[in-house]
C-alpha positions in Angstrom: 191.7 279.9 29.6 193.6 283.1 29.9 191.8 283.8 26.0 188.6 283.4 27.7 189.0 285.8 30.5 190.5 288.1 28.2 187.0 288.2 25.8 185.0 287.7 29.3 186.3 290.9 30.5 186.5 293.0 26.9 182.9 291.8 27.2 181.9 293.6 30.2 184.0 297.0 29.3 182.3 297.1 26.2 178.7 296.8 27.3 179.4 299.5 30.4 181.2 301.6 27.3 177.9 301.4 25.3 175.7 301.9 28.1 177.4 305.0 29.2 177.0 306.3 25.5 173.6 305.4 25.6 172.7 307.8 28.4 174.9 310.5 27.4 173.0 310.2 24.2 169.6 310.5 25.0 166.8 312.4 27.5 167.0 311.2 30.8 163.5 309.4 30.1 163.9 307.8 26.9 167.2 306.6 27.9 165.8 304.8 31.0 163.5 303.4 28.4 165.8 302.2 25.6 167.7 300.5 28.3 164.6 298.8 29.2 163.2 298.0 26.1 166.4 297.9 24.0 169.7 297.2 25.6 169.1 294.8 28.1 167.1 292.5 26.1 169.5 292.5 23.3 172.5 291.4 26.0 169.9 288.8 26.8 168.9 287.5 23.8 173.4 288.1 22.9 174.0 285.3 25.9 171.4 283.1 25.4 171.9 282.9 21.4 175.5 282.3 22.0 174.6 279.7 24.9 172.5 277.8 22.5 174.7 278.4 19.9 177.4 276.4 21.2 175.4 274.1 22.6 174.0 273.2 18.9 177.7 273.2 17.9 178.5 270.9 20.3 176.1 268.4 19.9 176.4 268.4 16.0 180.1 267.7 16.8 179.5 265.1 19.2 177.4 263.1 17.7 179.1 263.6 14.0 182.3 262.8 15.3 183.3 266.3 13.5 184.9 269.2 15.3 184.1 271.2 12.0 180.2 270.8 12.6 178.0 273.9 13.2 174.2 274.9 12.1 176.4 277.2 9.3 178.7 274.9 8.3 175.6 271.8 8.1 173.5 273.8 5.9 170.5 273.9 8.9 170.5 277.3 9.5 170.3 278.3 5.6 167.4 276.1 5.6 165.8 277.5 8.3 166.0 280.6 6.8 165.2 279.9 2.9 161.8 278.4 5.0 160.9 281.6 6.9 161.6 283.7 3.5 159.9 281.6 0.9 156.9 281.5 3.2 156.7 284.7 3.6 156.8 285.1 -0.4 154.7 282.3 -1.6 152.7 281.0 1.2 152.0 283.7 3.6 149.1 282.1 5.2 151.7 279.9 6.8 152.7 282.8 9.1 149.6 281.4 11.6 151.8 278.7 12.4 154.7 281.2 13.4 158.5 281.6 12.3 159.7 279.0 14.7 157.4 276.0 13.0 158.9 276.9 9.8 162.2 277.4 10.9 162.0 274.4 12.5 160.5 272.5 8.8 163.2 274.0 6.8 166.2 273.0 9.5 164.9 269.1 9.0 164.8 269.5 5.6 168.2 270.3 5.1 169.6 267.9 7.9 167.8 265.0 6.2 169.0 266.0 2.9 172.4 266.2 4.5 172.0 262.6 6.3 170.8 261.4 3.0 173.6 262.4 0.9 176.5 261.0 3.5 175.0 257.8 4.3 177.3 256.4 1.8 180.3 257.7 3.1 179.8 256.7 6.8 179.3 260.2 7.6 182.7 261.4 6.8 183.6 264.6 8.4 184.6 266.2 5.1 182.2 264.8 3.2 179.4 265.9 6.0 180.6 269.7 6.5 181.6 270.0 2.1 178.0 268.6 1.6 176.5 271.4 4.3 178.4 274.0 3.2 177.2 273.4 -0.3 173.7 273.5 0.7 174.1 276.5 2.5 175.6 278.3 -0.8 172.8 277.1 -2.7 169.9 278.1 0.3 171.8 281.3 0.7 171.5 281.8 -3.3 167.8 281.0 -3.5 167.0 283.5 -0.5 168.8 285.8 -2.8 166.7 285.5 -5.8 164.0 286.1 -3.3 165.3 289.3 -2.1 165.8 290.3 -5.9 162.3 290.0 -7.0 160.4 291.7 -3.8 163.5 293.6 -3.1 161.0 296.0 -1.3 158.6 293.5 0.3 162.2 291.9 2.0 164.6 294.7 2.4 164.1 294.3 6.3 163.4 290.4 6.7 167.1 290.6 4.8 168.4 292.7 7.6 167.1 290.8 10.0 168.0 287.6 8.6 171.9 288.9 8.5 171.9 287.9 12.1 171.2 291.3 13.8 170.2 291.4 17.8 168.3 294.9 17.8 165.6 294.3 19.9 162.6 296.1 20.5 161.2 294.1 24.1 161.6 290.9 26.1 159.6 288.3 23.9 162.3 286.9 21.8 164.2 286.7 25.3 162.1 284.7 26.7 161.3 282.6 24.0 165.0 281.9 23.9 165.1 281.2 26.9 162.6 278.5 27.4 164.4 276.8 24.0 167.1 276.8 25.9 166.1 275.6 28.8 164.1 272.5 27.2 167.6 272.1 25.2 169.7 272.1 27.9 167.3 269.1 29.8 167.2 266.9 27.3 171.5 267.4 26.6 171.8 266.6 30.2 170.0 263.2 29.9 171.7 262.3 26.9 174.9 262.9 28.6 175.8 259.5 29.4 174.7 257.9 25.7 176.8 260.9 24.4 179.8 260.2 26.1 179.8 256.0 25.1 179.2 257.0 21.7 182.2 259.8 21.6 184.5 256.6 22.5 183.6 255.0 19.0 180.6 253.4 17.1 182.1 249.8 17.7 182.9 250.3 21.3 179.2 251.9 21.8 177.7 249.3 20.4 179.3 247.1 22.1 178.4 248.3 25.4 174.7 247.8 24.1 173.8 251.7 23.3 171.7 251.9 20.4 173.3 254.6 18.6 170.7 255.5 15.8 168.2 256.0 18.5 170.8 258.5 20.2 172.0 260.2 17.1 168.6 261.1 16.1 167.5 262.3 19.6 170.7 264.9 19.6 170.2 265.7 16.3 166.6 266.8 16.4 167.6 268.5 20.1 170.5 270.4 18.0 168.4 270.9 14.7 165.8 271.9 16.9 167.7 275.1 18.8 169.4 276.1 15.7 165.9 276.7 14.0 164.7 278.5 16.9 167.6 280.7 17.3 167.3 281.4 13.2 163.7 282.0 13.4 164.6 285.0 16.3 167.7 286.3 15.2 168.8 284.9 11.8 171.9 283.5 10.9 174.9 283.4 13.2 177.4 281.7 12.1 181.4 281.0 14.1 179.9 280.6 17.6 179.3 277.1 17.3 181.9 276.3 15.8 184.9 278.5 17.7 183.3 277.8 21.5 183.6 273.7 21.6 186.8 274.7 19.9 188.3 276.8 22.8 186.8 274.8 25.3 189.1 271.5 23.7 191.7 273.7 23.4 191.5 274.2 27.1 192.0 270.6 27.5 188.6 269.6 28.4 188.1 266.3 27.2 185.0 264.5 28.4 181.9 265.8 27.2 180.0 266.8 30.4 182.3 269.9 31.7 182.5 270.6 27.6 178.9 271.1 27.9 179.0 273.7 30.2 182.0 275.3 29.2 180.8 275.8 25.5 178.0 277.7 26.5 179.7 280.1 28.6 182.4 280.3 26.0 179.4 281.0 23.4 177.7 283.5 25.5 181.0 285.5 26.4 182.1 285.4 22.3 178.6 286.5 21.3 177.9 289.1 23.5 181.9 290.4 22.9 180.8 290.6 18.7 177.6 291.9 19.5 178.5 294.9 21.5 181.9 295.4 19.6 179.2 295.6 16.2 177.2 298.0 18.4 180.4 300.3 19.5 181.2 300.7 15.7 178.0 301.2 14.1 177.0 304.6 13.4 173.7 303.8 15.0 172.4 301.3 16.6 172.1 297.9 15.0 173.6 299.1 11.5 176.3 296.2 11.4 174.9 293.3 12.3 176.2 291.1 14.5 175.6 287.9 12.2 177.3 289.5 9.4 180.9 290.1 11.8 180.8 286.4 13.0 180.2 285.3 9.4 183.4 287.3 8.8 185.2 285.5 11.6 184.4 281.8 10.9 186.4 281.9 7.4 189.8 282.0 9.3 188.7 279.6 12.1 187.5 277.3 9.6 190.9 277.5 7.9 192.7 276.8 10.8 190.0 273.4 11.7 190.8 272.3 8.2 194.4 272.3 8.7 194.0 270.0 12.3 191.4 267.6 10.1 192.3 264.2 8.9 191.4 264.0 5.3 189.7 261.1 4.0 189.3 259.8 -0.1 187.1 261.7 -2.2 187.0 259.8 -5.9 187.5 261.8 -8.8 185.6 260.1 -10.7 189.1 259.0 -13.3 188.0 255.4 -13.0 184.9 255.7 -14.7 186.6 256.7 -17.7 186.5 253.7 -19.2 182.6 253.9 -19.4 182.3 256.9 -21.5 182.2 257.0 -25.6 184.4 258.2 -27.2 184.6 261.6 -28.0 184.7 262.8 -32.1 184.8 265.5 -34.3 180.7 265.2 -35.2 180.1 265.7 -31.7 181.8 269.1 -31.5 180.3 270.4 -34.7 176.9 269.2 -33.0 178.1 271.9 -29.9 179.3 273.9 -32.8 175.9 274.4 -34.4 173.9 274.4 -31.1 175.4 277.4 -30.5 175.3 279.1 -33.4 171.7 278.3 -33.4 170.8 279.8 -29.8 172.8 282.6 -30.3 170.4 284.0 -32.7 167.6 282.8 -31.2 168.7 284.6 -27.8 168.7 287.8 -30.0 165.8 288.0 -31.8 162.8 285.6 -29.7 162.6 287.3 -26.5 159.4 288.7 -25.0 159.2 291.9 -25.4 156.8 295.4 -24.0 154.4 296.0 -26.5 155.4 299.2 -29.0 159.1 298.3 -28.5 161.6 298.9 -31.5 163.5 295.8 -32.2 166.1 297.6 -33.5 167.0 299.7 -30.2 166.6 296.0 -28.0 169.4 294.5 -29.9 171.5 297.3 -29.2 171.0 296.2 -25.4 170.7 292.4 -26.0 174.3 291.9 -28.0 176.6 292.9 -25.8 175.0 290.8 -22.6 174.9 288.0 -25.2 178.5 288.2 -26.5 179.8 288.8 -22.8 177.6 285.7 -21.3 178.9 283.9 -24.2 182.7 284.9 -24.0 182.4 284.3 -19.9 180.9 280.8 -20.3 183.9 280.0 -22.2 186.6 281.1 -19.8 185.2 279.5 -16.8 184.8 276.5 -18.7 188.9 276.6 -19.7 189.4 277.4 -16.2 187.6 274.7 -14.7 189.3 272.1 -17.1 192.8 273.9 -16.1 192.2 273.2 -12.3 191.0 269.8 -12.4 193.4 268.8 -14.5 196.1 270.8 -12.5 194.4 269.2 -8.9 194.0 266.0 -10.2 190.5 266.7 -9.0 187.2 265.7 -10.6 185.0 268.1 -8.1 187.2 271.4 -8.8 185.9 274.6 -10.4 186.7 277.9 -10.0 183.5 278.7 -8.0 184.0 276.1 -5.6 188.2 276.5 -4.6 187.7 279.7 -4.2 189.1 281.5 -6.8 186.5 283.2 -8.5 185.3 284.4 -5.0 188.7 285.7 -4.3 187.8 287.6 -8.1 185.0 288.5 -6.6 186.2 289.7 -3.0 189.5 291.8 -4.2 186.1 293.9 -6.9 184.2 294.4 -3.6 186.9 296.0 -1.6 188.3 298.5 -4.7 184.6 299.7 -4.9 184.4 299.7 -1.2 187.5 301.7 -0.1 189.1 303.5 -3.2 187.5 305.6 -6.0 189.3 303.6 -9.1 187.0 303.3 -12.8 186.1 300.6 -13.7 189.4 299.9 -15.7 190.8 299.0 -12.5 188.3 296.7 -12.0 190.2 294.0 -14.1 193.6 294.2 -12.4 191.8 293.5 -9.3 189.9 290.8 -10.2 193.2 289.2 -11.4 195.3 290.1 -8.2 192.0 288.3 -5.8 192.4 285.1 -7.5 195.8 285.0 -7.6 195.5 285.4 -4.0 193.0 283.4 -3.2 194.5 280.3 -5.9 198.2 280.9 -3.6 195.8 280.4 -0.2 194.7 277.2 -2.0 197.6 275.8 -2.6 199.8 276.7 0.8 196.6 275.6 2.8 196.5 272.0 0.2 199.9 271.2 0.6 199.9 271.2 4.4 196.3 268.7 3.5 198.3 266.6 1.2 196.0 268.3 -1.8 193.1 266.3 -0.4 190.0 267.1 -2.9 187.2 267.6 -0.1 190.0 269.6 1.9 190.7 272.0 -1.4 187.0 272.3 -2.0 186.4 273.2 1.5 189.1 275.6 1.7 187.4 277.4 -1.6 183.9 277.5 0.0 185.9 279.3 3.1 186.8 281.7 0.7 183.0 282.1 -0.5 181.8 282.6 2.7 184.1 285.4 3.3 183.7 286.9 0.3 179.6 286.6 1.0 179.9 288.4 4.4 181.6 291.6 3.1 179.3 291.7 0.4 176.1 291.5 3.1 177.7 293.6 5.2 177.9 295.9 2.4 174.4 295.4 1.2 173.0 296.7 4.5 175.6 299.5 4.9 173.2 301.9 3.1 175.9 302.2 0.0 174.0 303.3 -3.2 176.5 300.9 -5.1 175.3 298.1 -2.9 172.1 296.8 -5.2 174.2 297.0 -8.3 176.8 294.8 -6.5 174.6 292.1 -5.5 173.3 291.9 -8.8 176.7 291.3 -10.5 177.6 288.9 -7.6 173.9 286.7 -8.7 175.5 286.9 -11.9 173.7 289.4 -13.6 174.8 290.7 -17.3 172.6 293.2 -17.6 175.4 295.7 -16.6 177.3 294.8 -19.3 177.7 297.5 -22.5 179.4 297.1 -25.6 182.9 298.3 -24.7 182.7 295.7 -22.2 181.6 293.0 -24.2 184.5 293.8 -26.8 187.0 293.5 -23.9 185.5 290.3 -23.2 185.4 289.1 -26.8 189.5 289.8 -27.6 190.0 288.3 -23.5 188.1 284.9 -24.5 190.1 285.2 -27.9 193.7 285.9 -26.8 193.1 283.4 -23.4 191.2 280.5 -24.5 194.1 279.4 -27.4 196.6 279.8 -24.7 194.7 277.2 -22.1 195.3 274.4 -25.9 199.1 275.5 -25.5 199.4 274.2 -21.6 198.3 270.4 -23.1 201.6 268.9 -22.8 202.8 270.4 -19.7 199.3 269.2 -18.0 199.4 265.9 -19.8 203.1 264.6 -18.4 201.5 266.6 -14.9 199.0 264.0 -14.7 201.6 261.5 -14.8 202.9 262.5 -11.3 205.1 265.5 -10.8 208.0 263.2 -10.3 207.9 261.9 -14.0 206.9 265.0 -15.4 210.4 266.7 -13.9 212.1 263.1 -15.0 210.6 264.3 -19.0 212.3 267.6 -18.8 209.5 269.6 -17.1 210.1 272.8 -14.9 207.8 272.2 -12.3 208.2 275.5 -10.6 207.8 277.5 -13.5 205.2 275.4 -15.3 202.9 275.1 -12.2 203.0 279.2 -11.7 202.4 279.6 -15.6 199.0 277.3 -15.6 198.3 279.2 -12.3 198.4 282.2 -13.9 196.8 281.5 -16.5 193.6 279.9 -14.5 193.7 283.8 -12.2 193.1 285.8 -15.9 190.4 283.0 -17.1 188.5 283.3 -13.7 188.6 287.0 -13.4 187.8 287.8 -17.1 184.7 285.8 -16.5 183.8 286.5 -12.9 183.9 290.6 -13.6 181.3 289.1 -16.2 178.7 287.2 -14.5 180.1 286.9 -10.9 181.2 284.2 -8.6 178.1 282.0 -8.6 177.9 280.3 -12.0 178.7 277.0 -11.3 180.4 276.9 -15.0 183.5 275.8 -14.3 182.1 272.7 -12.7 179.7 271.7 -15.2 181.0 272.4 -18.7 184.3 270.4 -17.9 181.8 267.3 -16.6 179.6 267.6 -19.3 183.0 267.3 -21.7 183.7 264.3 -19.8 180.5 262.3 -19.6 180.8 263.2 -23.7 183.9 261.2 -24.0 186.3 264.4 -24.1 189.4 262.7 -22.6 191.9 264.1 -24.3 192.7 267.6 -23.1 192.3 269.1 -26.3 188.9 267.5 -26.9 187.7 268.4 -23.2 188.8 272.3 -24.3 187.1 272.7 -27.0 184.3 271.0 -25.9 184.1 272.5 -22.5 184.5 276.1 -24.3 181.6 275.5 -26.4 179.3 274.2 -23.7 180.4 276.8 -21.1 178.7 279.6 -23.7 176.0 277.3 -24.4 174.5 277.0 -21.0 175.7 280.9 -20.3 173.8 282.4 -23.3 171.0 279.8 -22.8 170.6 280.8 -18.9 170.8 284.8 -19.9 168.3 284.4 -22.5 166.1 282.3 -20.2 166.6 284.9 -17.1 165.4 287.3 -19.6 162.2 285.3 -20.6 160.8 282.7 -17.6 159.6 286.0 -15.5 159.2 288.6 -17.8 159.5 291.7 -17.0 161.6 290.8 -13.9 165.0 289.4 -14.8 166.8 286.6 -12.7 170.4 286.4 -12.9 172.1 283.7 -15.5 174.3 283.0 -12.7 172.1 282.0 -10.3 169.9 280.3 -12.9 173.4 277.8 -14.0 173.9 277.7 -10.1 171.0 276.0 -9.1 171.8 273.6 -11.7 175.8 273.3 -10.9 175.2 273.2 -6.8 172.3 269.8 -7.3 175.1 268.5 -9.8 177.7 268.7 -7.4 175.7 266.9 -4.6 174.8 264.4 -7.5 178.5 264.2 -8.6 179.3 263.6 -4.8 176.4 261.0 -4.3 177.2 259.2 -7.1 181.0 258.4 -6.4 180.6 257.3 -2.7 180.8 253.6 -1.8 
C-alpha cells in the first residue's frame, strides 16, 4: 500500500513538473492551447489506458487461473496490431470499418488461436502465457517485415504503434472512455460467476455455474478492451500484468475490491511511466511510453515466474523409438543438398538488367558463406542446449541467449564508440549473461522446460524494447540495426565472412569433443559425477562453448532465426539419436535452410530483400506451436 502511495504521489509531482515546463516553454496563448488540446487529454487517455489495462489483466487472470496473464503476454495485443498494420498495407479499403473493428478481428484471432492450441493441456498457465508470448514474437516479427518493405508508408503508424500517448484532442479520450465504461458494466455483472469460478472448475461446477458460458463472456469483455486500447494507443505492455499484481500483494483476495483496486493501481502506474517518458524526452512524445513499460515487464515477469508452479512440458524423448534410424547415406544426401544449393544460391538469382555477373558474386559470396557458416553454429548450439537442458523445446533463440547476443551488440553501439572488432567480445559476454540468468532463474524452477523457455522469451522482450526504443530515437544507426536484428546478411563483407568461416571451423569440431561428457549428462548428474565427471567444470565448459556458437552466429543473422530450434528437430525426426549423428546432421541442415532462406529473401520480392532470419522464423515460431500441440495430452 505504502508502494502505491509512493507512485500515486511521484505521479502528481511529475505531471505539475511537466506542466510548469510546459508554460515556461511556450507563448502565453499556445501554451493555454497545448494544455487543452495536448496535455490534458494525454493524462486522460494515460488513466483510462492504464484503468482498462488492468482491468483486461485482471480478467485474463481470473478467468485463466494465471497471474502471469496480460494482452502482452496472451499474444492479443500483437494481434491487434499485426491487423491494423497489414490492413493498412494490403487491404486499405478496410480503413471504412475503423482501427477498432480490426483491432478488435486481429485480438480474436490470436485468442482463439491461443484457446486452440492449450485445449490439450487444460489451459496450463505455462503452457497458456509460453504459447502467447510466442505468438506475440512471431506478430511482432511480421509487423516488422511490414515496416521493412513500406519503411516510409509506416515510419509513423510504427511510432505510434510503440505505445506512445501524444495526443492531438479529446476523441481517443472519449472513445476510451465509453470502452471503458461498457467494460467496467459488464465486469461488474460477471462479478459473482467470476468469483465461483476463482474457487475452482470442480467446485463451480458444482454449484451449477456454467463456466464455458462465463469464460467466454470475460474473455471477449477482456479481448474486447485490449483491442480497443491497441487500436488508440498501440501496445502497452506491464500494466496488466504488475497492477492485479500489487493489488494481491496488498492482500486483497476476493475478486470484487481487486477489481477496483487494479484499475486505480493501473491508472496511477501508467500515468507515473507516461509523464516520467515525457520528463526525459527531449521533446515531447520522443520515448514512448509503450516502449518504457515494455522495458519494465521483463523483470516483473521474471520475478511471476519464480512464484509460478511449473507444470510437465514433454520433450518429446519418448517418441524416439518411432524414428528410423539414422545412416551414413542420409548425411551424404544433406551432404550433396548442400553442395548443390550452394551454387545455385550463387549463380540463379534475379538480377537488374545490364548487371555484370562477375561484380554480383563478389557481393553474393560472402552473405552466402556467412548464412552458411551461421546456420551451422546455431544448429551446434541448439543440439548443445537441449541436450545440456534435457529439453526438447530449447534453442538459442528461445532461452534467451542469442537475445542476450543480441542485447550486450545494441548497447556497445548505443553507449560507446568501439569498431566493430569489439562487436564479437560483446556478443560473447550477452550470452554468457543471459545463459547464467537462465540457469540461476531454472534452478530456483527446478529446470522446468516451459519455465526456461519463458525465462528466454523475457530476455527477447527486453532485448526487443531497447531495440524500439532505439529505432524511434532518431539514431542514424537505428535502420541498419533492425535489419541485422530481422536477420539480414546483406551487411555482411568478405573479411566478415572469413571470420565466420575459421569460427564455424575451429567451434563446430569442438561441440563433437563435448559427446561423452553430454552423453553420461543425460544419464543424470548424479551418475555422470558417479563415472568420473567434473560436473562443475564440465557444465561451465559446454556453457561456454554454447555463448561462442550463439554469438558467432547471432552477430551473423541476428536473434530471430529460429535455427537452433529446427535444425536439431529435423536431426531428430531423421533418426540422428546419437550425438554425433544429431551434429553433423544438424550442422548440415542448419546451413541448408540459412543459405536456402538468404537466397530466397533475395529472390521471392525482387528488388526488395526480406531477411533470412525472419524468412526461417516464421517457419521455426509455427514449428514450435506444432512441436507444443503435438506433445500435449
Amino acid at each position: 500500500m505504502v508502494l502505491l502511495c509512493t507512485a500515486f504521489i511521484a505521479a502528481l509531482t511529475l505531471v505539475t513538473v511537466n506542466y510548469t515546463a510546459l508554460l515556461a516553454r511556450y507563448p502565453v496563448s499556445l501554451a493555454s492551447l497545448l494544455v487543452e488540446q495536448s496535455f490534458l487529454p494525454r493524462i486522460a487517455v494515460s488513466l483510462l489506458c492504464g484503468a482498462g489495462l488492468a482491468l483486461a489483466g485482471l480478467l485474463f487472470q481470473q478467468v485463466l487461473q494465471n497471474p502471469l496473464a496480460e494482452p502482452g503476454t496472451l499474444g492479443v495485443a500483437a494481434g491487434a496490431n499485426l491487423a491494423m498494420s497489414a490492413a493498412l498495407v494490403f487491404a486499405p479499403g478496410l480503413l471504412v470499418i475503423g482501427l477498432p473493428l480490426l483491432a478488435l478481428i486481429g485480438s480474436m484471432v490470436a485468442i482463439l488461436i491461443l484457446m486452440a492450441l492449450t485445449a490439450g493441456r487444460r489451459f496450463a498457465p505455462l503452457s497458456v502465457i509460453l504459447v502467447g508470448m510466442v505468438l506475440s514474437l512471431y506478430g511482432n516479427a511480421l509487423n516488422t517485415l511490414l515496416v521493412l518493405f513500406n519503411h516510409d508508408y509506416l515510419s509513423d503508424l510504427f511510432s505510434w504503434q510503440a505505445g506512445t500517448l501524444t495526443q492531438s484532442g479529446w476523441s481517443s479520450s472519449l472513445v476510451l472512455a465509453v470502452t471503458l465504461a461498457c467494460a467496467l458494466i459488464a465486469s461488474l455483472l460477471l462479478v459473482r460467476p467470476l468469483t465461483v469460478l476463482g474457487l475452482s472448475e470442480q467446485n463451480a461446477r458444482a454449484l451449477g455455474l456454467a463456466t464455458v458460458q462465463v469464460r467466454f463472456l470475460a474473455l471477449g469483455v477482456a479481448v474486447f478492451l485490449s483491442a480497443m486500447i491497441t487500436s488508440q494507443v498501440g501496445i502497452i505492455s506491464f500494466i496488466g500484468l504488475a497492477a492485479p499484481a500489487m493489488v494481491k500483494a496488498c492482500g486483497l483476495r476476493r475478486f470484487p475490491p481487486q477489481l477496483i483496486a487494479s484499475m486505480l493501481t493501473g491508472a496511477t502506474l501508467l500515468l507515473l511511466v507516461d509523464q516520467l517518458a515525457l520528463r526525459c524526452s527531449p521533446a515531447a512524445g520522443d520515448i514512448p511510453s509503450g516502449a518504457v513499460t515494455a522495458l519494465l515487464s521483463a523483470p516483473l515477469l521474471l520475478i511471476l515466474l519464480m512464484r509460478q508452479r511449473a507444470t510437465h512440458l514433454p520433450t518429446g524423448q519418448t517418441r524416439l523409438s518411432a524414428t528410423p534410424r539414422f545412416n551414413t547415406p542420409q548425411l551424404g544426401i544433406l551432404l550433396l543438398l548442400l553442395l548443390l544449393i550452394l551454387p545455385a544460391s550463387l549463380w540463379f538469382n534475379r538480377t537488374p538488367p545490364g548487371a555484370i555477373t562477375s561484380q554480383l558474386l563478389v557481393w553474393r559470396w560472402p552473405r552466402i558463406s556467412g548464412a552458411l557458416c551461421a546456420g551451422m553454429m546455431l544448429a551446434c548450439a541448439g543440439v548443445l542446449i537441449q541436450r545440456l537442458t534435457g529439453n526438447a523445446m530449447a534453442s538459442p533463440e528461445l532461452t534467451g541467449i542469442s537475445s542476450g547476443a543480441a542485447l550486450a551488440v545494441l548497447l556497445t553501439v548505443l553507449f560507446t564508440s568501439w569498431p566493430l572488432t569489439f562487436m564479437l567480445p560483446a556478443a560473447v559476454v550477452g550470452s554468457l549473461v543471459a545463459m547464467l540468468l537462465l540457469f540461476l532463474f531454472g534452478a530456483r524452477g527446478g529446470f522446468n522446460p516451459q519455465k526456461m523457455v519463458l525465462i528466454g522469451l523475457s530476455l527477447t522482450s527486453l532485448a526487443s524494447a531497447l531495440n524500439m526504443i532505439l529505432m524511434l530515437s532518431g539514431d542514424p544507426r537505428a535502420l541498419m540495426l533492425l535489419n541485422w536484428s530481422t536477420g539480414s546478411t546483406a551487411n555482411i563483407d568478405a573479411s566478415m565472412a572469413i571470420g565466420a568461416m575459421v569460427a564455424a571451423m575451429v567451434l563446430c569440431p569442438l561441440a563433437l569433443m563435448m559427446q561423452r561428457w553430454l552423453t553420461l549428462l543425460g544419464l543424470g548428474q548424479p551418475t555422470a559425477q558417479s563415472l568420473g565427471i567434473a560436473l562443475r567444470r564440465t557444465n561451465l565448459l559446454i556453457l561456454l562453448l554454447t555463448a561462442l556458437l550463439t554469438a558467432a552466429g547471432t552477430l551473423l543473422v541476428g536473434p530471430l532465426s529460429f535455427i537452433g530450434l529446427l535444425a536439431p528437430q529435423c536431426a531428430k525426426a531423421m533418426g540422428a539419436n546419437l550425438l554425433r549423428h544429431q551434429l553433423c546432421a544438424a550442422a548440415l541442415m542448419g546451413g541448408l535452410l540459412m543459405v536456402l532462406a538468404d537466397w530466397l529473401g533475395r529472390n521471392i520480392a525482387w528488388p526488395w530483400p526480406i531477411s533470412a532470419g525472419l524468412l526461417t522464423a516464421f517457419i521455426g515460431a509455427p514449428w514450435f506451436l506444432w512441436q507444443l500441440r503435438r506433445t500435449s495430452g
